[in-house]
Structure formats: structure tokens, C-alpha cells
N, C-alpha and C positions, 0 to 999 in steps of 0.2 A: 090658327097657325098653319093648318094644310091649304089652306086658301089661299094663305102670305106664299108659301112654297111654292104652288103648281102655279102661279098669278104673277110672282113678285119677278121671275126670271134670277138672273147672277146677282145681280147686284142687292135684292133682297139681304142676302145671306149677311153681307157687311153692317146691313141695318139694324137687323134682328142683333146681332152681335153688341154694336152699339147702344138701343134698349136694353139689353143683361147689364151693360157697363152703366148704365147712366140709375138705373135700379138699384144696381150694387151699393155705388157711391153715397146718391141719396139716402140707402137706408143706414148706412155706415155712420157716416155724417151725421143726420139727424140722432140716433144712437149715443156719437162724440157729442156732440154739443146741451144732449139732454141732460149728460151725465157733469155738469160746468153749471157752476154758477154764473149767471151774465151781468151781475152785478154783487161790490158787497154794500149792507145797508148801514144806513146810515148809525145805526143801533151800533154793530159792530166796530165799525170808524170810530165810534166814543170809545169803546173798549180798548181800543189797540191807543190813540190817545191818551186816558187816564192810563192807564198802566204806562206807557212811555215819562209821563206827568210824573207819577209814581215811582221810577227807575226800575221798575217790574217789567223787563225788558223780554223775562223768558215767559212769561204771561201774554207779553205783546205774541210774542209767536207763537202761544199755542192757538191763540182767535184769529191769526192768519190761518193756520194749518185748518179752521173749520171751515174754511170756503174752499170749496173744489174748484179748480180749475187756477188759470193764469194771472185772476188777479187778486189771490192769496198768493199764490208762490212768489208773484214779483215785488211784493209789501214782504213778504217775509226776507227775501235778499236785501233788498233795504236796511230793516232791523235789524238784519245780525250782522251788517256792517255799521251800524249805530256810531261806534265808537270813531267812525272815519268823517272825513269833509263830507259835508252835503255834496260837493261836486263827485266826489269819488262812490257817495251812495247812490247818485242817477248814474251814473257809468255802470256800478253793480247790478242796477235794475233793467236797465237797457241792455247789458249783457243776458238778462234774466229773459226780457221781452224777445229777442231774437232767440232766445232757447224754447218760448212757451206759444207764439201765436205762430208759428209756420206748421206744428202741429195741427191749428185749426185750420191751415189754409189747404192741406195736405188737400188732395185729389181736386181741388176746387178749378185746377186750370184744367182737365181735363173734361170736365161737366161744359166748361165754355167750349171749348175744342168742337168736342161734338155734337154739343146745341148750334155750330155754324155751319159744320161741316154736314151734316145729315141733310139738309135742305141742298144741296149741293150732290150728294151722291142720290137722292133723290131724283134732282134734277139731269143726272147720269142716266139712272135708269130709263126716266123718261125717254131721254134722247134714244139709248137702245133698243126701247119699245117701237116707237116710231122707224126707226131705220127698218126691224122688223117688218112693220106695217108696209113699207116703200115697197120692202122685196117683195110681198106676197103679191100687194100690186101691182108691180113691173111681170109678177107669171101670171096673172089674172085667175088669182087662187080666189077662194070660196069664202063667202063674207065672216062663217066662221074664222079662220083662219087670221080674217083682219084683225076680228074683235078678239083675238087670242094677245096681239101686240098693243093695238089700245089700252087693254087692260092693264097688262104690264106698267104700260108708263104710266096710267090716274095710279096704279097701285102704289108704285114705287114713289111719285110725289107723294102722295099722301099718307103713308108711313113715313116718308124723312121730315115733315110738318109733324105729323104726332110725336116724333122723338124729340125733336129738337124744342116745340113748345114748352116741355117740361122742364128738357135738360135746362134752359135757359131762367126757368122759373127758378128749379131750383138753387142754381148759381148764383143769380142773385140775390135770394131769400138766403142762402149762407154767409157770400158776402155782406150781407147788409149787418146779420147781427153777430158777425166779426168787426165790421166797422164799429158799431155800438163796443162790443168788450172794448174795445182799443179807448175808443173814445174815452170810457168810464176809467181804465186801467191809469190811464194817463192825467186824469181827474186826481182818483184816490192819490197816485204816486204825488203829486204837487205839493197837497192837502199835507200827505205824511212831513214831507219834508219841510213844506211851512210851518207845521207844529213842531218839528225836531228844532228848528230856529228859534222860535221863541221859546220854547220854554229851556234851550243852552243843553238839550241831553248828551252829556257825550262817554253814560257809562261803557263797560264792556259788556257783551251779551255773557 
């Protein structure tokens, strides 16, 4: 870290800053999405089925309520609109879906931001470093003095490539199995409501 500081010139400090953020997020992230189920199984889906089967409607809801995350809550707004149009229970769901994955997407434009930008302020410092360099040459300073400004600019590339590699991994290793939940959620949601059709349930929850 004293190295990055007395090495890195101004522009360092912006970097370092951005590594804390992109640290942060990932571990947050990773954190939220541990605590979610990324699927529910297929076990379960019979459960919430036979009980609908059944007109054990508030049964339906307690085996949604045992999947954590977004795609129990959006089956469970479904069912307790049971008693309504199939069209009016994807509307309920969908109103569910906009309340449940913007949570998972939270900070994730942020991790892109700075996984593009860092290679770019990087590429700042270099230039700084360099202009440095020019000047000491234009006074016919001391080769130390050169390698004071070289240094600067490899430093400063190559801390905005070390942040940015990650930031960008991680971003899309988030987005990916948000894509997945979506995908699955939107799966289950179908499945529900094809079975609500045939087997005619239209108790009250």
C-alpha cells in the first residue's frame, strides 16, 4: 500500500478508492445472493401443486414461504390471488417481480462502471506520469528523477487492470445467476398457473 502511495502519484488515490468499492459490493453481493435460493425443486412444485389439487390453498403458502428469496415470494402472490383471472394473477406476479429482483441487481451497475472506468483512470495516470517524465527531460534531470515518473505510469496501468479484471468478473458472475433466478422464476410462474387452469381452482385463500 506505501508503495501504491509514494509510486502511484494523484491519480492512485481515485483507484485505491474504487478497489474498497468494488470489495465492498462483491462481498455484500455475494453475502445477498447466498442467503436466496436460486432455484425451487421440483419436490417442492409438487407440494404447492397437490395442495392447490387439494384446495389447501393456505398450505400452498406456507411451502412457498420455505424458499428464501424471489422465487417463493412471487408464487406466493400468485396464490393468494388464486381466487382471481389467471391474467390478473401474472399481473400480481409481475408486480411482485419488479418488487423482488431490482433488489438482486442493486449495486451491480456500479461494479460495471468501475470495471470500465479504472482502465481509463489508469490510463490518466499514465499519461501524468509521462508528461512528468518529458519535464525532467526538457531540465536534464537525473535518471533517478526519470524513473520516479515511469514508474508512476506502469504503476498506475497496472492497478486500473487489477481492479477492473475483478470488478468485471464479478459483474458478470452476478449478472449471470440473476439471469438464471429470472429465468427459473419465470419457469415456476407458468408451471403454477398452467396447473391453476386445469385443475379450475378458484377457492379463496
Amino acid at each position: 500500500m506505501q508503495y501504491l502511495l509514494a509510486k502511484g502519484g494523484l491519480i492512485i488515490y481515485p483507484l485505491l478508492l474504487c478497489s474498497l468499492v468494488v470489495v465492498t459490493i462483491a462481498l455484500e453481493r455475494l453475502y445477498r445472493f447466498s442467503k436466496i435460493s436460486n432455484e425451487l425443486s421440483d419436490n417442492l412444485m409438487d407440494k404447492i401443486k397437490q395442495n392447490i389439487k387439494n384446495k389447501n390453498i393456505k398450505d400452498a403458502v406456507k411451502v412457498t414461504e420455505e424458499v428464501r428469496g424471489p422465487i417463493g415470494n412471487i408464487l406466493k402472490k400468485g396464490i393468494l390471488n388464486i381466487d382471481k383471472s389467471p391474467q390478473e394473477m401474472e399481473e400480481q406476479m409481475a408486480e411482485a417481480k419488479l418488487e423482488e429482483f431490482p433488489k438482486l441487481e442493486k449495486h451491480l451497475g456500479l461494479l460495471s462502471f468501475i470495471g470500465k472506468i479504472s482502465p481509463s483512470l489508469g490510463l490518466l495516470g499514465t499519461v501524468t506520469g509521462m508528461i512528468k517524465t518529458f519535464q525532467v527531460l526538457s531540465m536534464n534531470g537525473e535518471p533517478q528523477q526519470l524513473a520516479g515518473g515511469i514508474s508512476e505510469a506502469l504503476t498506475t496501468t497496472a492497478t486500473g487492470l487489477v481492479i477492473s479484471i475483478p470488478a468485471l468478473g464479478a459483474y458478470y458472475y452476478f449478472t449471470n445467476k440473476l439471469q438464471n433466478i429470472v429465468i427459473h422464476a419465470e419457469k415456476r410462474e407458468k408451471e403454477l398457473i398452467n396447473h391453476i387452469k386445469e385443475v379450475g381452482t378458484t377457492n379463496e385463500v
